[in-house]
C-alpha positions as CSV (number, residue, x, y, z in Angstrom):
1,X,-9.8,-10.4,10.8
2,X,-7.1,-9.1,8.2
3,X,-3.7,-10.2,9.4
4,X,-1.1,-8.0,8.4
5,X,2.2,-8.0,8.6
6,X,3.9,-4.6,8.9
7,X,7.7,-4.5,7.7
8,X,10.0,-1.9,9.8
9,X,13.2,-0.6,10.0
10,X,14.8,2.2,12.6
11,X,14.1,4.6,10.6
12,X,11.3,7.6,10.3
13,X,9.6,6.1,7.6
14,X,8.8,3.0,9.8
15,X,7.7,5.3,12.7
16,X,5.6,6.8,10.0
17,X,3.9,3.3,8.7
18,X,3.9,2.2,12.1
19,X,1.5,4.4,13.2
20,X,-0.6,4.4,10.2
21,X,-0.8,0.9,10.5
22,X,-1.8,1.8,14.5
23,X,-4.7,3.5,12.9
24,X,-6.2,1.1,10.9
25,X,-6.5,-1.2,13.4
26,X,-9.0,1.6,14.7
27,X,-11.4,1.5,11.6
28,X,-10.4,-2.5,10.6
29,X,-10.9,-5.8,12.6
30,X,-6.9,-6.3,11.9
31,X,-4.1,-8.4,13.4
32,X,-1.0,-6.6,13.3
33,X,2.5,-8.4,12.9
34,X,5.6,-6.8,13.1
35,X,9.5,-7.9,11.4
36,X,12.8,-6.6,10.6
37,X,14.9,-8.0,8.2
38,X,18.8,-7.0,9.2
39,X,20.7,-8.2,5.9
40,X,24.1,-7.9,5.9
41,X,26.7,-7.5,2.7
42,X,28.7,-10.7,2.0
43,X,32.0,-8.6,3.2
44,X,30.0,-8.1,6.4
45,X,29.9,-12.1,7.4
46,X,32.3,-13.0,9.7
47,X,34.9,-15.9,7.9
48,X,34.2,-19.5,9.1
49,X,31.6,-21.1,10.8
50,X,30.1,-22.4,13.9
51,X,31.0,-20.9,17.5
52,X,32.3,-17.1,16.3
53,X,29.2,-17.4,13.2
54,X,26.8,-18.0,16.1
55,X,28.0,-15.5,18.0
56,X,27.9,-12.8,15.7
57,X,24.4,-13.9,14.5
58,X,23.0,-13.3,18.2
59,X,24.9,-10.4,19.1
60,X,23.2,-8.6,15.8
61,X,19.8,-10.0,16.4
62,X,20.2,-8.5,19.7
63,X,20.9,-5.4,18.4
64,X,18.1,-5.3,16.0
65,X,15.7,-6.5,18.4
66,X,16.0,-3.4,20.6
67,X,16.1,-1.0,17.9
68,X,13.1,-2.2,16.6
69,X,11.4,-2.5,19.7
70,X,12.2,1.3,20.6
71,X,10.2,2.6,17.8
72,X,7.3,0.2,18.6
73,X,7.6,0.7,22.2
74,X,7.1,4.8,21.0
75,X,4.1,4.0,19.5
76,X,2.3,1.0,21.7
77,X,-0.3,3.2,23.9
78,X,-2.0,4.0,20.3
79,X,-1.9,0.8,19.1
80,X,-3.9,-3.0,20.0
81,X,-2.1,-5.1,22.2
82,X,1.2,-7.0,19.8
83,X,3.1,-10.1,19.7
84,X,6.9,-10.1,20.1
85,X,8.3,-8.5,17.1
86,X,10.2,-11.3,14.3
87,X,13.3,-10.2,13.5
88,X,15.6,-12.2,11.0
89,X,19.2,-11.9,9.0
90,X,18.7,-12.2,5.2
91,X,17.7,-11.0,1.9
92,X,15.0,-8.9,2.8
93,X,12.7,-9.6,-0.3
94,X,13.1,-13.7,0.4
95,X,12.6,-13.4,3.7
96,X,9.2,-11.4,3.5
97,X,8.0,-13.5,0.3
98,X,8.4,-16.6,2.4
99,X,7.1,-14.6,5.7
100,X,4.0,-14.2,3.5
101,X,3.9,-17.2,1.9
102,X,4.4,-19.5,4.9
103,X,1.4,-17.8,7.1
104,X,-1.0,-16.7,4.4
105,X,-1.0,-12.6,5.6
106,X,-3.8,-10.7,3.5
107,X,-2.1,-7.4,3.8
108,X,2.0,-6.1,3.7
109,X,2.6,-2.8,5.1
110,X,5.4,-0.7,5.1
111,X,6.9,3.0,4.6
112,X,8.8,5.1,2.5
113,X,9.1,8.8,2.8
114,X,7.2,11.0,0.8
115,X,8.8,12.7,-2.5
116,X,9.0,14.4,-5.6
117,X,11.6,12.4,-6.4
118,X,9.5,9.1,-8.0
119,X,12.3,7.3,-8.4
120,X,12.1,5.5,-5.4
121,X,8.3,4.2,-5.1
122,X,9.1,3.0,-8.7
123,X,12.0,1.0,-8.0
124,X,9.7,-0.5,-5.0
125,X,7.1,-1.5,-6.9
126,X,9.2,-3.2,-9.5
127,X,10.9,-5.3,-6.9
128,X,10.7,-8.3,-6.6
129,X,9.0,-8.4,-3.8
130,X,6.2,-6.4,-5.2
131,X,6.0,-8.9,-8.4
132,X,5.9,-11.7,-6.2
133,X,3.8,-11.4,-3.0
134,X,0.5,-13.5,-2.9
135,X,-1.4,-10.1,-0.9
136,X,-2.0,-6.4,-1.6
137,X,0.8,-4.1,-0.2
138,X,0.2,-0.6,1.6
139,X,2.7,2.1,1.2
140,X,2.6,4.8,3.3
141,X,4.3,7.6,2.6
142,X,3.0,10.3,5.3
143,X,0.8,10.1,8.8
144,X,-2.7,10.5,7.5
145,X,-6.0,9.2,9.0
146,X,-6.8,6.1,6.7
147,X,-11.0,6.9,7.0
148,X,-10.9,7.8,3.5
149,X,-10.8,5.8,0.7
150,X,-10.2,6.6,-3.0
151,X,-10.5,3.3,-5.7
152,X,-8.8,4.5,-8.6
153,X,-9.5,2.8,-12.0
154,X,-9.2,3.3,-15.6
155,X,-9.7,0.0,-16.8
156,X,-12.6,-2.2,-16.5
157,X,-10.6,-5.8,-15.3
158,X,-9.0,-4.0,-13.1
159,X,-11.8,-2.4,-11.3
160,X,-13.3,-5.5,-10.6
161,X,-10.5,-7.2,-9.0
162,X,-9.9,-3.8,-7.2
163,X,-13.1,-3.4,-5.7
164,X,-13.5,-7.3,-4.6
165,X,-10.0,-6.7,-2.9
166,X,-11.2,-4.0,-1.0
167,X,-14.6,-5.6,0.0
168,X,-12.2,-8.4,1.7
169,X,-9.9,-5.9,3.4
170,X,-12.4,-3.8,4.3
171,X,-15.6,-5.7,5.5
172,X,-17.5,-4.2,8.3
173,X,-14.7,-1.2,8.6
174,X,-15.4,2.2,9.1
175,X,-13.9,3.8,6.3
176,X,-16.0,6.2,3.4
177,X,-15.1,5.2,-0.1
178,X,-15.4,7.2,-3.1
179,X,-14.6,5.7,-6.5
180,X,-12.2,7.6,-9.1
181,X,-12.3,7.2,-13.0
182,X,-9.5,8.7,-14.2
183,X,-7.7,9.3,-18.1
184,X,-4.1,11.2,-18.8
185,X,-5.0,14.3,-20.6
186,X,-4.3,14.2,-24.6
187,X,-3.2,16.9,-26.5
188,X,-6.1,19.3,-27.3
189,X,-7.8,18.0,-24.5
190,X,-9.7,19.8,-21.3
191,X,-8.8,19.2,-17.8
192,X,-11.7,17.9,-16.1
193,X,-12.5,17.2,-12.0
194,X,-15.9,16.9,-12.2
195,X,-18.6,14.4,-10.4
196,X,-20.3,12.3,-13.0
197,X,-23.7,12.5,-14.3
198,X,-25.4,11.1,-16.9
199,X,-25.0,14.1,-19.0
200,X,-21.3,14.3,-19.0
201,X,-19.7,14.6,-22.5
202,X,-19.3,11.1,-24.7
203,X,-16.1,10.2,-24.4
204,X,-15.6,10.0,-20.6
205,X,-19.5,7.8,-20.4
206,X,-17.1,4.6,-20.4
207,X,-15.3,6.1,-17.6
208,X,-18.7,6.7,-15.8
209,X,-20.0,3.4,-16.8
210,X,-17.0,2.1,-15.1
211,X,-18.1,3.6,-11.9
212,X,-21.4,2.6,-12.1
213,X,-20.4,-1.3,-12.3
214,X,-18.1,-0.3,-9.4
215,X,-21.0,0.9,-6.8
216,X,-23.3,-2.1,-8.2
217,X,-20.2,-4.6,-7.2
218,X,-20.0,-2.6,-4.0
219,X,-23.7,-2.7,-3.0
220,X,-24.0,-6.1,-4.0
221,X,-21.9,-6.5,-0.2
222,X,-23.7,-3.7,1.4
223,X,-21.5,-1.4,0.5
224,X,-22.7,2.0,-0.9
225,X,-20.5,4.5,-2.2
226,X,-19.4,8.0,-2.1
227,X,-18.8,10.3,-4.9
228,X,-18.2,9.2,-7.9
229,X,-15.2,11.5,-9.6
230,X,-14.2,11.6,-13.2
231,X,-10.7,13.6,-13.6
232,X,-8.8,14.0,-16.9
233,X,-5.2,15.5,-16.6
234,X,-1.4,15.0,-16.2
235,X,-0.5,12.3,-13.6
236,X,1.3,14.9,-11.4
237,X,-1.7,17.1,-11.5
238,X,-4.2,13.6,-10.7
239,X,-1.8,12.7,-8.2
240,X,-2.0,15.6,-5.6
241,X,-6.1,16.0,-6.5
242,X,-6.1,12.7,-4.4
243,X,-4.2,14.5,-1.2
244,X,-7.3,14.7,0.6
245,X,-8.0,10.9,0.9
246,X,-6.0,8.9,4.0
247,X,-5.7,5.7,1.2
248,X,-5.7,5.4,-2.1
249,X,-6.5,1.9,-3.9
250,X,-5.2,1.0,-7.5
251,X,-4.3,-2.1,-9.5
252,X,-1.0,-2.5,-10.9
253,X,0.0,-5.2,-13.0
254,X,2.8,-7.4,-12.3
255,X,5.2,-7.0,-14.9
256,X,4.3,-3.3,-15.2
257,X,6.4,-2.0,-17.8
258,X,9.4,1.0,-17.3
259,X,6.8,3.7,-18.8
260,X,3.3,2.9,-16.8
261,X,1.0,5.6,-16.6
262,X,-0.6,3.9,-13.4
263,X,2.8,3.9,-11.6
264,X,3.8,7.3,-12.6
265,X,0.2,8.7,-11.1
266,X,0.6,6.9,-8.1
267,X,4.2,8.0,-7.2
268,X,3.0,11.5,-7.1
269,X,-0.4,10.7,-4.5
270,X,1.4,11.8,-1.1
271,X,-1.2,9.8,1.0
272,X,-0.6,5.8,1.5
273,X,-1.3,3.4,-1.7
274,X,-2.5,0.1,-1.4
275,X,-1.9,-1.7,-4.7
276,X,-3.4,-4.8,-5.5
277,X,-2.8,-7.1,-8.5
278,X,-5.1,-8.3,-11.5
């Protein structure tokens, strides 16, 4: 069982991760754990200590508590039965890191609204949290039906580590997989969205020999593929050609630099992202 915990906030783009998260538990043998993190400015601490600290503490808890448990309590006939939601004041990032840490989850979910604006998915990634946490992370950015799944690679390390992570996420689920080579387009070069074949022109046979050691690794766990695409373009234009799938899987590395090719393409897939590490 893949126990996940699932971040949320009273917002839409909880509701929205929420649910997807309700999903998976359809097609994966999942746990699902919920938390909030309220954090509070330094100018929002009440002065002192003790009595009117404590007080203050439980009355925001409180508050928190039933906010969170509205939007799951929206959502709970779709979902497997849950435990009690954990709700905590802090720095959101430390308190998640140790979260994760402290009961060894496999998976962290949570939302953020889809947008053309990339600015946002980039500076989440980047985080901290993102460098740091000993699991992949699923970002879900609209309500899709995670039975598709897309393994984007274009390097060969990191195809190896992303397939193995999805062969332990995804062991006896009922999901189809289809495996993506993909380069940025070069001045003078075609576009390309093609299936590969053996005949396809030289320079993208590493990218099919890439996908051939993918489906081997695959099969090796009795796993056997889908189609096996081979696209060469912009990012942006890469990016919405994966629309269609409810999950798309990538490898990012952890101290991904400001201009990364990977991150750029992924901002602009509108379906969730699960990014895993190499």
């Amino acid at each position: 069982m893949i126990n996940t915990l699932v971040s949320l906030d009273a917002d839409l783009a909880s509701s929205i991760a929420f649910r997807y998260s309700c999903r998976l538990t359809q097609l994966v043998d999942m746990h699902l754990q919920t938390i909030h993190v309220e954090e509070v400015e330094k100018e929002g601490y009440p002065p002192g200590s003790g009595w009117v600290r404590s007080t203050w503490e439980k009355g925001l808890l409180q508050t928190a508590q039933e906010e969170i448990s509205q939007l799951i309590n929206t959502e709970k006939s779709n979902c497997p039965p849950l435990d009690n939601a954990i709700v905590r004041i802090g720095d959101r990032e430390e308190v998640l890191l140790r979260e994760i840490e402290d009961n060894a989850y496999d998976l962290l979910l949570e939302g953020v609204l889809n947008s053309f604006d990339a600015q946002l998915f980039n500076q989440k990634v980047r985080s901290k949290l993102y460098k740091l946490a000993r699991c992949p992370i699923v970002l879900v950015k609209n309500l899709v039906t995670p039975d598709r799944v897309a393994l984007l690679m274009g390097d060969s390390q990191d195809a190896e580590v992303l397939v193995a992570t999805f062969i332990k996420l995804f062991a006896q689920s009922r999901v189809n997989v289809d495996l993506v080579g993909f380069s940025v387009k070069k001045p003078g070069e075609a576009e390309i969205k093609q299936a590969f074949t053996e005949d396809a022109e030289p320079s993208l046979q590493p990218l099919g020999k890439l996908l051939d050691a993918a489906a081997a690794q695959l099969a090796e766990h009795g796993w056997t593929s889908g189609e096996k695409w081979i696209v060469r373009d912009h990012p942006k234009t890469i990016g919405e050609l994966l629309d269609e799938y409810g999950l798309v899987a990538a490898c990012i590395a952890g101290s991904a630099a400001k201009k990364n090719v990977i991150l750029d393409l992924l901002s602009r897939v509108p379906s969730a992202t699960l990014l895993c590490k190499p």
